[in-house]
N, C-alpha and C positions, 0 to 999 in steps of 0.2 A: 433467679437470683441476680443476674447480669441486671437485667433491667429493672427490678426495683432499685439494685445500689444506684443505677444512673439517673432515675424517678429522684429519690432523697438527693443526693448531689442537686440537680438542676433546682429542687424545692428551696435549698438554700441560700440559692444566686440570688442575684439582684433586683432581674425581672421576669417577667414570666413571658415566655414567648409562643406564638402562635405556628399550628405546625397543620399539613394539611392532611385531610381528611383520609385519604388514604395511605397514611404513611406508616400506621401500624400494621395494615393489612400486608405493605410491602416489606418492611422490614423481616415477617415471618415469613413470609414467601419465599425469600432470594437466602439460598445459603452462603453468601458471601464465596462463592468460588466462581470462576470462570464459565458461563454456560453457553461452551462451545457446542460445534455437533463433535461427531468420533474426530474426524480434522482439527487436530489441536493447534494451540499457532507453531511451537516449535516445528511439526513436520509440514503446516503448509510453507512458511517459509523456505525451507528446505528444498522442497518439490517446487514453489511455486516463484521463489526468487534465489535462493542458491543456484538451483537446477535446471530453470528456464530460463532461456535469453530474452523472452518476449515479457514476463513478468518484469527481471531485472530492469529490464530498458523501461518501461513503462512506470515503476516504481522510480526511476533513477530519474525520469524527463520531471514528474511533477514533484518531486520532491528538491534537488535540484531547480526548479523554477522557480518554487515557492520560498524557497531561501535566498533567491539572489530578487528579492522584490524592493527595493531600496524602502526604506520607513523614515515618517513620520512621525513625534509626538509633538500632541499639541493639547489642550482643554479648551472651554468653551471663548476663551478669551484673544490665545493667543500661540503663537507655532516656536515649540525651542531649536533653539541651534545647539546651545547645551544644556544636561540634564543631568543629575545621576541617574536614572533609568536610561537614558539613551548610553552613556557610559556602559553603563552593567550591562545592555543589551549587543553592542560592541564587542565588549569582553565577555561575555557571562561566567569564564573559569580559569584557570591559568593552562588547560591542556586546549581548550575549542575557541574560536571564532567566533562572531555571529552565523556565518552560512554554513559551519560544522552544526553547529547546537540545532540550528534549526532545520537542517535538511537532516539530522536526527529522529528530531520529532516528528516531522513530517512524516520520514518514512516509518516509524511506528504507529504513526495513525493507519495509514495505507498497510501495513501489513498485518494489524491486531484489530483495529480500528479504536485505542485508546492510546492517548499520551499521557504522559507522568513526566511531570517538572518539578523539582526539587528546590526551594529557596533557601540558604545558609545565611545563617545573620537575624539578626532584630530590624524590626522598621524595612528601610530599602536594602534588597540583601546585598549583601555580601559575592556572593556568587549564584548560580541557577545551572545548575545537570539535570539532562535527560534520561532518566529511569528507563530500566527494559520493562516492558510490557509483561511479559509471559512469566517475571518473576516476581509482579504484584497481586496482592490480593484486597480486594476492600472488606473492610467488615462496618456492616450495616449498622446502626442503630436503631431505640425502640420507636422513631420518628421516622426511618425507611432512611435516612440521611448519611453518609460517610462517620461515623467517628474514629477511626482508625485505619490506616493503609499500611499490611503487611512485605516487606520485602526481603523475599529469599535467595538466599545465594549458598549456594555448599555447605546444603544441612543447617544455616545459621539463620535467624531471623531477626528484624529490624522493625518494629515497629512507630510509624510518624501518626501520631496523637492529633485528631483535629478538631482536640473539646477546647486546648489553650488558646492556637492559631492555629496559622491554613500554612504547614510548610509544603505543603505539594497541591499542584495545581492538574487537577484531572481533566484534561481534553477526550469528550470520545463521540464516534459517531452514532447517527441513529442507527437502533436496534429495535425494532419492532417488537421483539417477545426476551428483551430483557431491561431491566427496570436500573441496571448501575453497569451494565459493560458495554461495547460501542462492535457494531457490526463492518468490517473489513468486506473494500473489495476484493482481499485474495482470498475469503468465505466464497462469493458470489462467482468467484473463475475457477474455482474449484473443480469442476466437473471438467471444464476445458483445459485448463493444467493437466492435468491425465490423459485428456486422450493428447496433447501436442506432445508431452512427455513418452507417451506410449508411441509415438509415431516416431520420434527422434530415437526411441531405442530398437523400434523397426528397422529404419533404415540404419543403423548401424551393424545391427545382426545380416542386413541384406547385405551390404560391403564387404562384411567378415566373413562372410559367405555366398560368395555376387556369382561363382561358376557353379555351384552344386545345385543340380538340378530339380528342381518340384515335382516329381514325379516317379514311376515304379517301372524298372527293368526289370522284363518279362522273358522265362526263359522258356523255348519252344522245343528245344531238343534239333538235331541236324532232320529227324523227321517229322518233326512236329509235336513229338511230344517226349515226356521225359524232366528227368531231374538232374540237375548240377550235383557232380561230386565233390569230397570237400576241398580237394586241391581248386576246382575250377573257381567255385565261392571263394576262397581267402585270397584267390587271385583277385576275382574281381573287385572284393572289397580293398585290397590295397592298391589298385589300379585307382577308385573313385575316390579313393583320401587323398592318394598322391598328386595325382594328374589333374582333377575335375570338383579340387573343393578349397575354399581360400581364395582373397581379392587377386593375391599372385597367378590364379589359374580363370580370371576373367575373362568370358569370351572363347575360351577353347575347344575347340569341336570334338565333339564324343564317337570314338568309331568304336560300331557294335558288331562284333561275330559273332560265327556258331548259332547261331536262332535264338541273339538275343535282339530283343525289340525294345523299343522306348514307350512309356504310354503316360505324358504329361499330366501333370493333377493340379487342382487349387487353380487362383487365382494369381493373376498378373498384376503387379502397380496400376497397370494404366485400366486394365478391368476393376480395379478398387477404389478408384480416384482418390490414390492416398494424397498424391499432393495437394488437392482439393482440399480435401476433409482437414490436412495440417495447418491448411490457409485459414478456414476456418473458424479451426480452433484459436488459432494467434490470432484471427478480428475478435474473438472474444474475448481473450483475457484481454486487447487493448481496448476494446470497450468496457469492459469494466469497470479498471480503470480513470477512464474518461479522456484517453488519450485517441485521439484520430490516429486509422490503422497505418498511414501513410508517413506518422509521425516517429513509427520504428519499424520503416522500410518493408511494410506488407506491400504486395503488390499490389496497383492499382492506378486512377487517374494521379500523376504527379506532375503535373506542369507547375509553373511557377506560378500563378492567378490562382491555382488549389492550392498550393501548399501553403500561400499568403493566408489565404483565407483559416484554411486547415490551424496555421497557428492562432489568429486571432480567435477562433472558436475556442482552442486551448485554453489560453490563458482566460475568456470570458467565462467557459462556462465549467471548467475544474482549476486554473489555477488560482484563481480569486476569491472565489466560491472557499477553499480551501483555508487559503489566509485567512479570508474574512473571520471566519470560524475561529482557529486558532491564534487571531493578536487580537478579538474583541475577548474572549477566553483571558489570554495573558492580562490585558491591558483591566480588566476588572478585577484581577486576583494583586494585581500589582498596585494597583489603587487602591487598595484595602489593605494591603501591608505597610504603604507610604502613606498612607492619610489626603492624599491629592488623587483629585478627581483628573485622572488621563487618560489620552485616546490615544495607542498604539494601532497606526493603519502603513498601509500601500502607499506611494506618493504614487497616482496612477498618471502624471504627465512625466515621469524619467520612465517609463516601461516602452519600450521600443515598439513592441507585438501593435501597441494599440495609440499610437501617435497617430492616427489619421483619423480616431473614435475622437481623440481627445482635442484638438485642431478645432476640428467639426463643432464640439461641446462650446467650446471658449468662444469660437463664434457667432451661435447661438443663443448662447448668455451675453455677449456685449451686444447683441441686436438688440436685445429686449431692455425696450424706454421702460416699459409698466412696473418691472422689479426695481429694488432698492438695490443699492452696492452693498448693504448687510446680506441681501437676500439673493443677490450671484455670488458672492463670498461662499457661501452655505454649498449651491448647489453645487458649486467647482470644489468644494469639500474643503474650505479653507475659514478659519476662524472668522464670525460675524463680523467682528472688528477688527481694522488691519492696528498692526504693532508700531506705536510712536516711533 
């Protein structure tokens, strides 16, 4: 019934529009919820950036990065200094920033792998909030396409209609085996979140318990054989709580009488290579990521010639990568609300990281006799024609 009423509606518009080939196949497909695995976002977040240092930091460096990227607008003609859109993007609310709202976003992509932008207003909005993730829902239509974005909050719901306009702007990344929701690297660190977390609450149990020993007191009797009485047992066992368990009794040496013996069990740290395996797991989730491990103090080569480099890789190959994504996204959705064709980008010669990439470029564009000043304009990413 859903979809005939929307059949008749569209029949009545103005024109008829052309939809692809698989979009009805998709639209039954996807039940319009979340197709997470068991790891929901709420609890990876939780584990995986409440509860890890190495997430956190990894989350915090490229998100963080990618909101302090100085911007751009310009269209085919010509670069503004002012705009209402560079305004609104300045400001976008009366509670956030530019580098709040979008190191927002940011980190919702990174931690759900979909962003949700909000526009208020007619035409150029008004204002632009970053929606939580985890409390959206899309519902599909009979073309496989958005017509409705539900958002829940305490039991209530809110639904934003995308048959009139587009007031929400859906950023997500690729997801291989879902057709409207965006795949997270903290999906893919999954597995290493757990064991670094299980390793962290290892060593904390071993601290809270650094003198009590791993192993079984063996009773031999004064002749070698024989049984503990009950006074001898409740002795001994208040002897091993008091004296020989707790970080306060670290290190304390155990004296054994009466034909009792020690007989060590399990493993050692350094038999386990736990701190190996914790290393590890933290090069994992900072690869995930896409942050270089060196970049949230794993151990490793860190001289200053790596760590130069180490950043320039950053910024090349996830923090731009990123943006790029997320202000060609904006910068089309915005251009369709204002009726002006703009290009929201990077100004990549005020980025520090990569002053010695861009030097280099500029130099190589004014060598070159054979190109037009239309056609280094271009490559140095600057409007064909300069501005009267």
């Amino acid at each position: 019934m859903v979809f005939d009423f929307l059949k008749r509606g569209n029949a009545a518009g103005a024109q008829e529009q052309k939809a692809s080939a698989t979009g009805k196949v998709v639209a039954w497909q996807s039940s319009g919820r979340v197709a997470w695995s068991p790891r929901d976002t709420v609890s990876l977040t939780k584990a995986g950036f409440s509860g890890n240092p190495v997430g956190f930091r990894a989350v915090k460096l490229v998100a963080e990065a990618a909101a302090a990227l100085p911007l751009i607008l310009q269209d085919d003609g010509q670069r503004f200094d002012t705009h209402p859109i560079l305004s609104l993007v300045s400001r976008p609310n009366g509670a956030q920033g530019r580098a709040e709202l979008f190191e927002a976003l940011y980190g919702q992509l990174l931690l759900s792998g979909n962003g949700y932008v909000e526009a208020v207003g007619d035409g150029v909005p008004g204002e632009l909030h970053v929606l939580r993730s985890d409390r959206m829902a899309l519902v599909p239509g009979a073309d496989g396409w958005p017509v409705a974005y539900d958002y829940s909050v305490g039991g209530k719901k809110h639904r934003f209609s995308m048959i009139d306009g587009k007031p929400i702007c859906h950023i997500r990344s690729f997801h291989p085996q879902d057709d409207h929701y965006g795949f997270s690297p903290l999906q893919a660190a999954a597995s290493a979140i757990d064991v670094h977390n299980a390793a962290s609450r290892w060593s904390k149990a071993l601290l809270d318990n650094a003198a009590r020993p791993s192993g079984a007191i063996v009773y031999k009797g004064a002749d070698g054989q024989g049984s503990m009485t009950n006074d001898q047992y409740e002795r001994l066992q208040s002897e091993m709580e008091l004296h020989h368990q707790g970080a306060r009794n670290a290190g304390r040496p155990m004296l054994l009488e009466g034909g009792l013996d020690w007989k060590p069990m399990g493993f050692s740290p350094s038999d386990m290579e736990f701190q190996k395996t914790k290393e590890a797991a933290a090069r994992e989730i900072a690869q995930a990521f896409g942050v270089p491990p060196m970049l949230v103090g794993i151990p490793g080569d860190a001289t200053y010639a790596n760590y130069a480099e180490a950043n320039r890789a950053f910024y090349r190959l996830t923090v731009l990568p990123l943006a790029g994504k997320v202000l060609g996204a904006l910068s089309h959705w915005l251009s369709e609300l204002s009726g002006e064709e703009l290009r929201l980008s990077a100004d990549l010669d005020q980025i520090a990281a990569l002053s010695a990439e861009r030097d280099a470029q500029w130099s190589r564009v004014a060598k070159a006799e054979f190109l037009s000043d239309g056609e280094k304009r271009v490559l140095l990413g600057l409007p064909r024609e300069a501005a009267p």
